[in-house]
Residue frames as a rotation matrix with the C-alpha (Angstrom) as fourth column:
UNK 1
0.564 0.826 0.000 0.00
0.826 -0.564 0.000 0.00
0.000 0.000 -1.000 0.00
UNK 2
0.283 -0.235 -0.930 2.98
0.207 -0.932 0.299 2.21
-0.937 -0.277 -0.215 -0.17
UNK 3
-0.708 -0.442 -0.551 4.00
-0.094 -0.714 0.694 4.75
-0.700 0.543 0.464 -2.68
UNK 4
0.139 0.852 0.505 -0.02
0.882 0.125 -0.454 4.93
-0.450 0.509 -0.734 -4.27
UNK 5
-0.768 -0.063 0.637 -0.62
0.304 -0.912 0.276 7.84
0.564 0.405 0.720 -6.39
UNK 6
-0.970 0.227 0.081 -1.89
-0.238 -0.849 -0.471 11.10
-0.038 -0.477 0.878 -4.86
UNK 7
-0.278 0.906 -0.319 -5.64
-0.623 0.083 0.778 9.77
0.732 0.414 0.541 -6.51
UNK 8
-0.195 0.296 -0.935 -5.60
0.345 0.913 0.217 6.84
0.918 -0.280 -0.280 -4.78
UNK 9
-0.606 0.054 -0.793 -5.27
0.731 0.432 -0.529 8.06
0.314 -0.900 -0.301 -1.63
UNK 10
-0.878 0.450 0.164 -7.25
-0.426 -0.890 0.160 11.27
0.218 0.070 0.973 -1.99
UNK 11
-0.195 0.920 -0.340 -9.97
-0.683 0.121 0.720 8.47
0.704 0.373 0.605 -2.32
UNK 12
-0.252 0.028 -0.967 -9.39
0.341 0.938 -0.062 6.54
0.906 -0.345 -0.246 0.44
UNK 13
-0.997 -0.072 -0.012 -9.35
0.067 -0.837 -0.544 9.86
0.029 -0.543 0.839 2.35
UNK 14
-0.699 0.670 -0.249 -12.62
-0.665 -0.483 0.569 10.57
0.261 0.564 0.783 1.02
UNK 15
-0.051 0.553 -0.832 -14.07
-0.031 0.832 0.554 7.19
0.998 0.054 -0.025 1.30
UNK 16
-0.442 0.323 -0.837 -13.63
0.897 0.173 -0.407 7.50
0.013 -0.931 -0.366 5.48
UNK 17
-0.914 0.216 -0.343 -15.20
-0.122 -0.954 -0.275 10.86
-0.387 -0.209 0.898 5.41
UNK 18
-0.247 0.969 -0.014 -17.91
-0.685 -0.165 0.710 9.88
0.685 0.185 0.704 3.82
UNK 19
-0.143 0.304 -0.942 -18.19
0.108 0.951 0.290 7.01
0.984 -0.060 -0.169 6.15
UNK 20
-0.867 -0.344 -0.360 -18.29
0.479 -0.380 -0.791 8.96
0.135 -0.859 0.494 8.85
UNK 21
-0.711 0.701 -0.055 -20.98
-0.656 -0.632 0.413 10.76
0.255 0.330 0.909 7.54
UNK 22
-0.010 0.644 -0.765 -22.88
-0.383 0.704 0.598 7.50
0.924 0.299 0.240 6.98
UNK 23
0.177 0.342 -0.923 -22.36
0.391 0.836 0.385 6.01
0.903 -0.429 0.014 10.60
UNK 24
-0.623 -0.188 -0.760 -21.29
0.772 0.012 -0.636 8.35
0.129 -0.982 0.137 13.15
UNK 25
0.583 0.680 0.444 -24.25
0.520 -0.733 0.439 10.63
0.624 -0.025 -0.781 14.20
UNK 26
0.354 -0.613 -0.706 -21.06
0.219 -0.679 0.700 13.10
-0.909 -0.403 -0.106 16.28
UNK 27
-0.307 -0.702 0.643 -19.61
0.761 0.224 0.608 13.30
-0.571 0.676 0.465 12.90
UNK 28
-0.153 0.712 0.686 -22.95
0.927 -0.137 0.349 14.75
0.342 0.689 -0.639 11.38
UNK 29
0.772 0.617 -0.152 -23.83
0.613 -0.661 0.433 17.05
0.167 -0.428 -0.888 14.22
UNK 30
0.060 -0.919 -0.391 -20.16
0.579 -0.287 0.763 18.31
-0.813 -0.272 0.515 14.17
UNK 31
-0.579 -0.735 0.352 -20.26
0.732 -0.279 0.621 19.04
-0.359 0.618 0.700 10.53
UNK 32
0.084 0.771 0.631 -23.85
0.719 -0.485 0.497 20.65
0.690 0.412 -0.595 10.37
UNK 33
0.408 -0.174 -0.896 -22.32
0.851 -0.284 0.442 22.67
-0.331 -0.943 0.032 13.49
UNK 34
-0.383 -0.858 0.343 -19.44
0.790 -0.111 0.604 23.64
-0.480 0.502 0.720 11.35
UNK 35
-0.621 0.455 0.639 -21.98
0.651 -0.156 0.743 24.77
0.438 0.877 -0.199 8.57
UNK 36
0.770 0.579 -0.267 -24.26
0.625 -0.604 0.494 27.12
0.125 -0.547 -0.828 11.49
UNK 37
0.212 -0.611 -0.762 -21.16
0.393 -0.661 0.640 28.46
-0.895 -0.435 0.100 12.80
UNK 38
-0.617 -0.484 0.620 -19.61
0.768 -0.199 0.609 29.49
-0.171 0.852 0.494 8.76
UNK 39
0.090 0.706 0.703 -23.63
0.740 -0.520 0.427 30.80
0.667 0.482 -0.569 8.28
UNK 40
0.829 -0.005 -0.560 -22.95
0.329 -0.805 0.493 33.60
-0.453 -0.593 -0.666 11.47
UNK 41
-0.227 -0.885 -0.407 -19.81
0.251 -0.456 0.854 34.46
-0.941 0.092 0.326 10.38
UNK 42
-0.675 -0.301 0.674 -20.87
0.730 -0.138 0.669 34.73
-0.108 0.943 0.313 7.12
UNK 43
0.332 0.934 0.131 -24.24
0.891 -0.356 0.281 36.63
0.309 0.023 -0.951 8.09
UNK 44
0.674 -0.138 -0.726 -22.11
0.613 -0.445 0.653 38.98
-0.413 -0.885 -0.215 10.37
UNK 45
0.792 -0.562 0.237 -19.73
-0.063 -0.463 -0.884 39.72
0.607 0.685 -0.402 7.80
UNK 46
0.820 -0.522 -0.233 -16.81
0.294 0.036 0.955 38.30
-0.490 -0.852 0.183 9.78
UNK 47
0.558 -0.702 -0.443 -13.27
-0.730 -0.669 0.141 39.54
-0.395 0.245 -0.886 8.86
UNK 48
0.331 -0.375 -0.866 -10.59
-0.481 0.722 -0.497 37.25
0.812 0.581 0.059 7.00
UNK 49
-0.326 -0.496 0.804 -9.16
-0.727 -0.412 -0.549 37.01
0.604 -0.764 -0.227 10.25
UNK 50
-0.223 0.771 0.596 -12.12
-0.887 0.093 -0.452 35.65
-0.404 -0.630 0.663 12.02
UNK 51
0.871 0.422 -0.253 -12.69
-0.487 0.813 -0.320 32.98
0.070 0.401 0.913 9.15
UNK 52
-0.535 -0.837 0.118 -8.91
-0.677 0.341 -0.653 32.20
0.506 -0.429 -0.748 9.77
UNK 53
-0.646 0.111 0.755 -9.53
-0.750 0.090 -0.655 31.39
-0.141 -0.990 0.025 13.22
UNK 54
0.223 0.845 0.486 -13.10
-0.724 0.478 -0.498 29.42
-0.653 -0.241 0.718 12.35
UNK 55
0.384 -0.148 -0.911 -11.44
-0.649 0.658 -0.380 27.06
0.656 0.738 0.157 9.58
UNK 56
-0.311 -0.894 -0.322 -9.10
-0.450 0.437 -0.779 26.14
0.837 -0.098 -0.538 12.08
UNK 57
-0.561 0.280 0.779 -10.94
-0.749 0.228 -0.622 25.24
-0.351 -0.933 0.081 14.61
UNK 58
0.467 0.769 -0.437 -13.70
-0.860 0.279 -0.428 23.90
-0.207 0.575 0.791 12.62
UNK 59
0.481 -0.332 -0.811 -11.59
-0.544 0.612 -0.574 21.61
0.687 0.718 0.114 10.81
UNK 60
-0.781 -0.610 0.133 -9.19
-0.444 0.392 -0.806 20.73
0.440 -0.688 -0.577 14.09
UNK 61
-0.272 0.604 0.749 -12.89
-0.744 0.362 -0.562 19.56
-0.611 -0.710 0.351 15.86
UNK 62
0.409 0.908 0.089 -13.73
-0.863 0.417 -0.285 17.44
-0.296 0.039 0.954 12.87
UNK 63
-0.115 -0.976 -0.185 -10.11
-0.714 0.211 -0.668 15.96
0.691 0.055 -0.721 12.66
UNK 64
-0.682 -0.076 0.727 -10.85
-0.700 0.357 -0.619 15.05
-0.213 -0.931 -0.296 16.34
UNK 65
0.115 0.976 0.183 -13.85
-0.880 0.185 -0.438 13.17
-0.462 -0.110 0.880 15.46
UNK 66
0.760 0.399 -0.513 -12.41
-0.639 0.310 -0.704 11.61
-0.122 0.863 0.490 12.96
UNK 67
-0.632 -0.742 -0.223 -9.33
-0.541 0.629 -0.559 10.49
0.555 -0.232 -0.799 14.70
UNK 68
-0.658 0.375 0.653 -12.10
-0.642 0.174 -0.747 9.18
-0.394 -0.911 0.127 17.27
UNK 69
0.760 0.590 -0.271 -14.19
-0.646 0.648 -0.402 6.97
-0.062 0.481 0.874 14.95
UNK 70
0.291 -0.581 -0.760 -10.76
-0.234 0.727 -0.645 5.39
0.928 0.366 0.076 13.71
UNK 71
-0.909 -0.322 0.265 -9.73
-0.411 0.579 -0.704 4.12
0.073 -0.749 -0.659 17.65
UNK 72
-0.105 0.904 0.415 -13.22
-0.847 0.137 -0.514 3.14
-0.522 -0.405 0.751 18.07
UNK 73
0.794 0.323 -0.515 -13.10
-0.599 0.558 -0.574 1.05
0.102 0.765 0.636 15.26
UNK 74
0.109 -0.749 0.654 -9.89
-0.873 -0.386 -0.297 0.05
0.475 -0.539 -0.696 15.81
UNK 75
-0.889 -0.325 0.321 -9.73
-0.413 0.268 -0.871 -1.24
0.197 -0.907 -0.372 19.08
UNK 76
0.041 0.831 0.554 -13.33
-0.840 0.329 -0.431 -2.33
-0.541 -0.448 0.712 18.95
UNK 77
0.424 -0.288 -0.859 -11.75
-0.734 0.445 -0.512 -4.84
0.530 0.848 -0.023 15.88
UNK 78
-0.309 -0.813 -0.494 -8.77
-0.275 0.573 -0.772 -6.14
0.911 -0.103 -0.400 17.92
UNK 79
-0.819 -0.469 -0.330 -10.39
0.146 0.385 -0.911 -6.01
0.555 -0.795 -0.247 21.31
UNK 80
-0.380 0.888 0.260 -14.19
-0.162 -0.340 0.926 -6.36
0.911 0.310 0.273 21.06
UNK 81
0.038 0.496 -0.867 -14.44
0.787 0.520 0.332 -7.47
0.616 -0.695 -0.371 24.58
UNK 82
0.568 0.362 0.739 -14.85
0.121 -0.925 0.360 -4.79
0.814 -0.115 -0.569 27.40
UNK 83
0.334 -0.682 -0.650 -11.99
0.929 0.356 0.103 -3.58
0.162 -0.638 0.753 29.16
UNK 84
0.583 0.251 -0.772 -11.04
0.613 -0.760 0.216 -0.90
-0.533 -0.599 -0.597 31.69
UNK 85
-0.168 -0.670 -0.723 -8.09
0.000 -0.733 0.680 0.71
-0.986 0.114 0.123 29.72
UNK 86
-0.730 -0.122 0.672 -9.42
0.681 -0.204 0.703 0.52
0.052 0.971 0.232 26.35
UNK 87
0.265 0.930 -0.253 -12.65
0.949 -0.205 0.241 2.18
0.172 -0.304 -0.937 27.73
UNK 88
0.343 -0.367 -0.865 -10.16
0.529 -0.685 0.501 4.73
-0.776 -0.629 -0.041 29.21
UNK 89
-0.464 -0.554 0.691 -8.94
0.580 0.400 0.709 5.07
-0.669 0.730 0.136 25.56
UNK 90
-0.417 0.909 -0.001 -11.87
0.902 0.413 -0.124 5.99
-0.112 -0.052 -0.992 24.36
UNK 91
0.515 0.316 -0.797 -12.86
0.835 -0.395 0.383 8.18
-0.194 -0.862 -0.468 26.66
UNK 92
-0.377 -0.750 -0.543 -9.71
0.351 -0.659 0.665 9.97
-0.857 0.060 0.512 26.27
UNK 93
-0.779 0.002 0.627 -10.44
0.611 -0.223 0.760 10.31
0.142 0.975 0.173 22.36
UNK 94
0.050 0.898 0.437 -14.01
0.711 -0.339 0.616 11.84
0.702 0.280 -0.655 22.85
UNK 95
0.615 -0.059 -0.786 -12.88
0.520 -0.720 0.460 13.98
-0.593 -0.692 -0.412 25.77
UNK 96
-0.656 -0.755 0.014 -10.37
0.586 -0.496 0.641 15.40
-0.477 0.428 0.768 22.88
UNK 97
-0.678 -0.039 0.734 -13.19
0.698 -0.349 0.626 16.22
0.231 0.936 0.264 20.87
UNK 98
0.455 0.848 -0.271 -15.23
0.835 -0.300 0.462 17.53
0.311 -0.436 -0.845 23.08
UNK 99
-0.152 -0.688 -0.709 -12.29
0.743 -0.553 0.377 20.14
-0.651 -0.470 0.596 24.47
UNK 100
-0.843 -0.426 0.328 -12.48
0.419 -0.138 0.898 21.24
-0.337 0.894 0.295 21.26
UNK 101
-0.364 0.517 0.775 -15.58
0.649 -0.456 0.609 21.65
0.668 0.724 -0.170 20.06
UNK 102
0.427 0.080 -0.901 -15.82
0.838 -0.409 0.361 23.60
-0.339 -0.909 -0.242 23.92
UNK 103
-0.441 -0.862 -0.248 -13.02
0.533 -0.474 0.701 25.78
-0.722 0.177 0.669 22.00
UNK 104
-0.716 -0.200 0.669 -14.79
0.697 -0.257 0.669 26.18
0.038 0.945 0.324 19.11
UNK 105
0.387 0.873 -0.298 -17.85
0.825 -0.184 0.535 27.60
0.412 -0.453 -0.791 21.35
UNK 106
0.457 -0.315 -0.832 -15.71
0.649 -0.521 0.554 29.97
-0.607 -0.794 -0.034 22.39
UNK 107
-0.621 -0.778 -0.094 -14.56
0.446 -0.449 0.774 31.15
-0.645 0.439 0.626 19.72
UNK 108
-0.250 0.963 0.103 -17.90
0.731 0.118 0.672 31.64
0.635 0.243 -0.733 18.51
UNK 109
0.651 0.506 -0.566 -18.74
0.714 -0.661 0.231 33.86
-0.257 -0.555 -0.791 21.70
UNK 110
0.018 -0.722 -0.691 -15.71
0.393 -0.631 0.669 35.64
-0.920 -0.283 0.272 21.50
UNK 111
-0.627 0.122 0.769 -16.87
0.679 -0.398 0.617 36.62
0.382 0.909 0.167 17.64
UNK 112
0.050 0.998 -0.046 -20.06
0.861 -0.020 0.509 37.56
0.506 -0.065 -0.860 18.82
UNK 113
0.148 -0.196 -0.969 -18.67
0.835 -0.501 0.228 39.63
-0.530 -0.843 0.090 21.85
UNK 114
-0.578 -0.740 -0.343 -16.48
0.460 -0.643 0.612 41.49
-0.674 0.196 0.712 19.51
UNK 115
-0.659 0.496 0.566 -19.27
0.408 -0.397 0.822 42.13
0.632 0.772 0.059 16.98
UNK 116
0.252 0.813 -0.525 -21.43
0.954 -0.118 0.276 43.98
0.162 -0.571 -0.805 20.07
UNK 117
-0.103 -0.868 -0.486 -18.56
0.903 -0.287 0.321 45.82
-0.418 -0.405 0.813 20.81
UNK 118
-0.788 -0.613 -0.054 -18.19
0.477 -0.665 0.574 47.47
-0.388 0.427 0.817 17.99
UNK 119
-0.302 0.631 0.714 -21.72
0.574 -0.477 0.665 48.63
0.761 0.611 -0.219 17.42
């Protein structure tokens, strides 16, 4: 599987993203988040700045998600039986994405704030 062309793996890329789509209902509500948060900024007339800031987040919360499906899957492959430290595993992953999308909620207010401000 090494040295594929740039196509190939674009599509394999592609092919878990959409599977995500298709089975993880955090995936969805992450990316129709994504898509509310873009429509304020976009309603507000945020600065380049601001959309900076909201790609990166955006994109760093559905990253997280998407590193979280693949341990889930994973580890639910090699070690379908319940145990305390894969559980902890887990855990850990979805407590990543949650930080995050906690971040991205904040970055969000802290638009908002700044757009009160100035009127």
């Amino acid at each position: 599987m090494k040295n594929l062309s740039f196509q190939k793996r674009l599509k394999f890329a592609a092919h878990g993203v959409a599977s995500a789509w298709r089975t993880e209902a955090s995936f969805r509500t992450q990316v129709l988040s994504a898509f509310a948060g873009a429509s304020v900024f976009a309603w507000l007339g945020a600065s380049a700045v601001w959309w900076a800031v909201f790609i990166l987040i955006s994109g760093a919360v559905l990253a997280a998600e998407l590193f979280n499906t693949a341990l889930e899957h994973l580890v639910d492959r090699l070690h379908p039986e319940l145990h305390p430290t894969i559980k902890l595993a887990k855990d850990c992953a979805a407590g990543a994405v949650l930080i995050l999308s906690f971040a991205a909620i904040a970055i969000l207010a802290a638009f908002l704030i700044s757009r009160v401000q100035v009127s």
